[in-house]
C-alpha positions in Angstrom: 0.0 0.0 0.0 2.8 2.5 0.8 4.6 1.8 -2.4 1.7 2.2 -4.4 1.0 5.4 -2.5 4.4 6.7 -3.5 4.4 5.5 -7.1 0.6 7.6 -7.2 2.3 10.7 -5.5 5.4 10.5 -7.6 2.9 10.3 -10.7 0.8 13.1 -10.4 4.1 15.2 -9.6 5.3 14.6 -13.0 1.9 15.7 -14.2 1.8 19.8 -15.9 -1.2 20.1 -14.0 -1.9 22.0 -10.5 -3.8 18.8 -8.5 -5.2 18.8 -5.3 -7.7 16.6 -3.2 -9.9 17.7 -0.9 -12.9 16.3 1.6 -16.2 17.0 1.8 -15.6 20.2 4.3 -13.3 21.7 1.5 -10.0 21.2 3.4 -6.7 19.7 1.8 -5.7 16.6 1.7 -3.2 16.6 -1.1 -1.2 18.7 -3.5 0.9 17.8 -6.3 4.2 19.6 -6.7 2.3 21.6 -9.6 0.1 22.9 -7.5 2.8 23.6 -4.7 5.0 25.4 -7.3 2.3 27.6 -8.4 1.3 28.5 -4.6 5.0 29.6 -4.6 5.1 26.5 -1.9 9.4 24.7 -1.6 9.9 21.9 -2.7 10.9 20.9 0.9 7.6 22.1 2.5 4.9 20.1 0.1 2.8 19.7 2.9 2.5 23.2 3.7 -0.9 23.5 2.0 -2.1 20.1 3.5 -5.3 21.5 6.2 -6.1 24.4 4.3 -9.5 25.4 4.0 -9.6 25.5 -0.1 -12.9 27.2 0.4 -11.7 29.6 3.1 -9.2 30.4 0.7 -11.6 31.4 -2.0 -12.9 35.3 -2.7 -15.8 34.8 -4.4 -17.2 38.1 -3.5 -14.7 40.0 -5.3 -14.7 37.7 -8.2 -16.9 35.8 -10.4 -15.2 33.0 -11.4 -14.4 32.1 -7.8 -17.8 32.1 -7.4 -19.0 29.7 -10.4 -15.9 27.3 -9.0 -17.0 27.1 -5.2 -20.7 26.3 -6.9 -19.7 23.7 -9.4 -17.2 21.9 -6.8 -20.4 21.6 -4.3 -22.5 19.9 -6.9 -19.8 17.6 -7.6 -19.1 17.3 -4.0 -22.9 16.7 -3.1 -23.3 14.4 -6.1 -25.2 16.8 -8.1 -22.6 16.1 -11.0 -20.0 13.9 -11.7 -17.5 16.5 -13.4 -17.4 19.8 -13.4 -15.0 22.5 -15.9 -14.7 25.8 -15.9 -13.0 28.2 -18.0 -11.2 31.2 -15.9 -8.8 34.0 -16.4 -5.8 34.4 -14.0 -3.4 37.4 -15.6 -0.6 38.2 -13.5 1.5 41.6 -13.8 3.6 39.8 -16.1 1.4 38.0 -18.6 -1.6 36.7 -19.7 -3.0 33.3 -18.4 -5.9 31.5 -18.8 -6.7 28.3 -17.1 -8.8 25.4 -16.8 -10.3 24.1 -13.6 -11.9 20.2 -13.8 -13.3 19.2 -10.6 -14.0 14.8 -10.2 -15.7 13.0 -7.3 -13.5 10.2 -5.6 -14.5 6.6 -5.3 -16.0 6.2 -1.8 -13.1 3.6 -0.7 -10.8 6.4 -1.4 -9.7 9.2 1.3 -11.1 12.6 -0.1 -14.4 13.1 -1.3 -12.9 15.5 -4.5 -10.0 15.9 -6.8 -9.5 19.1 -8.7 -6.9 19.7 -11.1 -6.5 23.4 -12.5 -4.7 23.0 -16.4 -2.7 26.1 -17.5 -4.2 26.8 -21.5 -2.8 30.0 -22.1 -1.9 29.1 -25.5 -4.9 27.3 -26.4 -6.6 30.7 -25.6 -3.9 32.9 -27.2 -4.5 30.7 -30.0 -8.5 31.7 -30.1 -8.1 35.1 -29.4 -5.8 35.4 -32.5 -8.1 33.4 -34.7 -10.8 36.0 -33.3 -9.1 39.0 -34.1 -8.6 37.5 -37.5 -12.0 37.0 -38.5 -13.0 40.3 -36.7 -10.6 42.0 -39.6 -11.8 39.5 -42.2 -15.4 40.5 -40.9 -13.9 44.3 -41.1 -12.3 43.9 -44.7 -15.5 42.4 -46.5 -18.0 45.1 -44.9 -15.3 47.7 -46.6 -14.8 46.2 -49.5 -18.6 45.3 -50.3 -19.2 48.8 -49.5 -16.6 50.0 -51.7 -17.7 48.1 -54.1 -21.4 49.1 -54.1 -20.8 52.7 -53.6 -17.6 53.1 -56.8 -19.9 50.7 -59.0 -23.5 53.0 -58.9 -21.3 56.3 -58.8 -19.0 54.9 -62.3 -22.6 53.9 -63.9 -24.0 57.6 -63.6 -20.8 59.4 -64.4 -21.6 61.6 -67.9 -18.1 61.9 -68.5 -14.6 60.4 -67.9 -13.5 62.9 -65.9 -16.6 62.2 -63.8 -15.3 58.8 -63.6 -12.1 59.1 -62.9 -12.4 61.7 -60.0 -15.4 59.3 -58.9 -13.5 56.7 -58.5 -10.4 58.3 -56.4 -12.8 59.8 -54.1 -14.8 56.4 -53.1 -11.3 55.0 -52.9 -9.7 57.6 -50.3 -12.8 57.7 -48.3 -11.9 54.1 -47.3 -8.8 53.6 -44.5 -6.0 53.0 -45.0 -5.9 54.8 -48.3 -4.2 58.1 -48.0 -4.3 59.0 -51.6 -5.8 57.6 -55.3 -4.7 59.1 -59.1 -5.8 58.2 -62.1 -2.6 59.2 -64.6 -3.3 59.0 -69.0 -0.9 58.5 -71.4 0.4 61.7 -73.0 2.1 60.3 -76.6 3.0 63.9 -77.6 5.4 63.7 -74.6 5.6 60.0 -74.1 4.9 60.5 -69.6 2.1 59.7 -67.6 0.2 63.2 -66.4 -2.7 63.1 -63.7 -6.0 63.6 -65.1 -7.7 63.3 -61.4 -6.7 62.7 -57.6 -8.1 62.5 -54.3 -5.5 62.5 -52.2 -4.1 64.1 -48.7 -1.0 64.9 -50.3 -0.5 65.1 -54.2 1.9 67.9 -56.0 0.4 69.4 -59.4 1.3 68.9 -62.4 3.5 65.4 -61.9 4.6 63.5 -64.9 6.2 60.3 -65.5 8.2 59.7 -67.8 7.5 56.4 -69.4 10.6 53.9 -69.6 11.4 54.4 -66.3 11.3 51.1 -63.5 8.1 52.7 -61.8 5.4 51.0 -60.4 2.8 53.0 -62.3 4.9 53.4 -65.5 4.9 49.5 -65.4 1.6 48.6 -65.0 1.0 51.2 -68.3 3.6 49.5 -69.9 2.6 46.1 -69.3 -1.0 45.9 -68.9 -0.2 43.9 -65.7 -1.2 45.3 -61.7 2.2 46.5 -60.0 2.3 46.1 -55.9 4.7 47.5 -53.8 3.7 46.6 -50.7 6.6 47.9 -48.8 8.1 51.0 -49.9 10.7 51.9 -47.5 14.0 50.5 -49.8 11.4 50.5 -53.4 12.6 52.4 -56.0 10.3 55.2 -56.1 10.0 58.6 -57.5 9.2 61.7 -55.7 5.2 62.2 -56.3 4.8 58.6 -54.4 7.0 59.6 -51.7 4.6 62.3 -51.8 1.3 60.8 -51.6 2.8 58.6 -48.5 3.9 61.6 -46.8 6.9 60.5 -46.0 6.2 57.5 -44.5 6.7 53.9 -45.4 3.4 52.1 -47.0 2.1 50.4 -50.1 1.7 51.2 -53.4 -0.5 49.5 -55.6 -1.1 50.3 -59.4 -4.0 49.3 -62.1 -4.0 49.4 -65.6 -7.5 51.2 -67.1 -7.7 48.8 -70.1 -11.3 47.9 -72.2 -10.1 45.4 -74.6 -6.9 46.5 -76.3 -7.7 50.3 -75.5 -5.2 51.9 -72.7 -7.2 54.6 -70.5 -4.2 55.1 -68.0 -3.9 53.7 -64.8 -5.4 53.8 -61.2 -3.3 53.9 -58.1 -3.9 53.8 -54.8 -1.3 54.5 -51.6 -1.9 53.2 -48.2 0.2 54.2 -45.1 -0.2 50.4 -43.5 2.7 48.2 -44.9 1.5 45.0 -46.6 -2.2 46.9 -47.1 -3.0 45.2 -50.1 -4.1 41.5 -49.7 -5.2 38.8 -52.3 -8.7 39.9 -51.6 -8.4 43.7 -51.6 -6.2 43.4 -54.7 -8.7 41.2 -56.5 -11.2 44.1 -55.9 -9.4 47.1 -56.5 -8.8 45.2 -60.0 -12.6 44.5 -60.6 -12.9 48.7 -60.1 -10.1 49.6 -62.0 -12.0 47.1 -65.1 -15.5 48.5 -63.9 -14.2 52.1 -64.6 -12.3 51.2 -67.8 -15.7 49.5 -69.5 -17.5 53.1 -67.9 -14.8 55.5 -69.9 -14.9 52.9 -72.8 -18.6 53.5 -73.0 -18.8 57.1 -72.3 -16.0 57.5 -74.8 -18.2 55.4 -77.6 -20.8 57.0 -76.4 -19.2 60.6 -77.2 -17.8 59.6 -80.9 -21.5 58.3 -82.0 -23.1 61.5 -81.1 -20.6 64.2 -81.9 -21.1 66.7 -84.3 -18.1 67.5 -85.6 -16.2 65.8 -88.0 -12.2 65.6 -88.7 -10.4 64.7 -91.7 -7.0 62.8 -92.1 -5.0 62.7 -95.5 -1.9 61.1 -95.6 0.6 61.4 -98.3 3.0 58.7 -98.9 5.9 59.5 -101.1 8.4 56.4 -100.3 7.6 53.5 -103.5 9.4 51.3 -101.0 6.9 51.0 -98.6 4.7 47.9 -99.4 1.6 49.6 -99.5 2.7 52.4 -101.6 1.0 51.0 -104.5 
């Protein structure tokens, strides 16, 4: 009997979980060196705690967890219920905890009439909290986006013009946080550079050209057709209007091509003062508005050359025989 008494006491104290037993009255009849280490109890006095009223020791006045545990060990202890768990915060200066409390009756041959056994699951509950705050800022993204969304689509479907259009769509997109400034730039052939035609932004010096040919996020996405992201501009390669638009600060950068089939209306771009603002889903959208507002200006533009009045006349005059169509 004493040797299996030893190999059960040396067993629980290899246990990661604060254990104790206790009789009927709530008193102490065994702790586990868990439990003795968390009390701040020696290894040399484990039977310090042995006698203590566990109730006694209890607040539940001043706190409502103690109170849920001193009710749930009674019904176990009364045989209202053969397990009890509870859930229970216990933060100290230093950090965050979280524990678990799981209160069991004892057989009736046994000495004790309950064990409890308190399991530290702070990073179960870290774990939660993260996946909450995660799906809070999922939750967050898809109102603004849908939002977005709703509110640039109606506004691009009414616009008369595509200047309405483009200033439509830079001020739905720097309404929305973290977005600190949106352009839309057009191609200017005569002077092969990229010049603003509208922009909503906190930030954003007149008159700014780019020149095209030059390794520039917006240039590039002009150039190639292709969205450009930057999504962290503090070492990009970036000319002085973005620096601009930023304010200074490190951010992201993302750019859109405005392109209706193989017609180039410029591109959109949007800055954000958040680093890595622009995620698979936001992107995917921004591109869906950047094609919404391209097929808008396409139509408006059709729209325009059907109904004008006036009427202008090429001639060209081709002097080289060489060329093959000079015939």
């Amino acid at each position: 009997m004493i040797q299996r008494d030893s190999l059960a006491r040396l067993t629980l104290d290899t246990l990661p979980f604060n254990i104790a037993v206790l009789d009927e009255e709530g008193t102490i009849l065994f702790t586990n060196r868990a439990w003795n280490e968390f009390a701040g109890v020696g290894p040399h006095s484990r039977d310090e705690l042995v006698g203590v009223n566990y109730f006694e020791q209890t607040d539940t006045d001043a706190d409502k967890y103690a109170a849920q545990a001193m009710e749930g060990l009674m019904t176990v202890i009364e045989g209202k219920r053969e397990i009890f768990t509870l859930e229970y915060p216990c933060h100290s200066p230093d950090e965050r905890r979280w524990f678990l409390m799981r209160a069991a009756p004892l057989p009736d041959h046994d000495e004790g009439s309950v064990v409890v056994a308190h399991i530290d699951i702070t990073q179960r509950k870290l774990a939660e909290l993260r996946a909450r705050e995660k799906r809070r800022e999922l939750e967050h993204l898809m109102d603004r986006i849908d939002g977005l969304v709703e509110n640039v689509m109606e506004s691009v479907l009414q616009a008369d013009s595509r200047r309405e259009v483009e200033q439509t769509v830079c001020d739905r997109l720097f309404a929305v946080e973290p977005y600190v400034c949106a352009w839309v730039s057009r191609v200017d052939l005569r002077t092969d550079t990229l010049t603003p035609a509208a922009a909503a932004c906190e930030a954003f010096p007149e008159g700014t050209e780019l020149a095209l040919g030059t390794d520039d996020p917006v240039v590039r996405a002009a150039e190639t057709g292709e969205p450009q992201v930057i999504q962290d501009t503090t070492d990009a390669t970036l000319v002085d209007v973005h620096r601009t638009t930023l304010l200074d600060d490190p951010g992201a950068i993302a750019a859109f091509p405005l392109v209706y089939g193989e017609t180039s209306y410029g591109v959109l771009t949007v800055a954000a003062t958040e680093l890595d603002a622009f995620d698979e889903r936001e992107l995917a959208v921004l591109n869906v508005l950047a094609r919404a507002a391209s097929t808008a200006i396409n139509a408006i533009e059709g729209r325009r050359i059907l109904t004008t009045d006036s009427v202008v006349e090429v001639e060209l005059a081709i002097t080289d025989e060489g060329l093959f169509f000079g015939d």
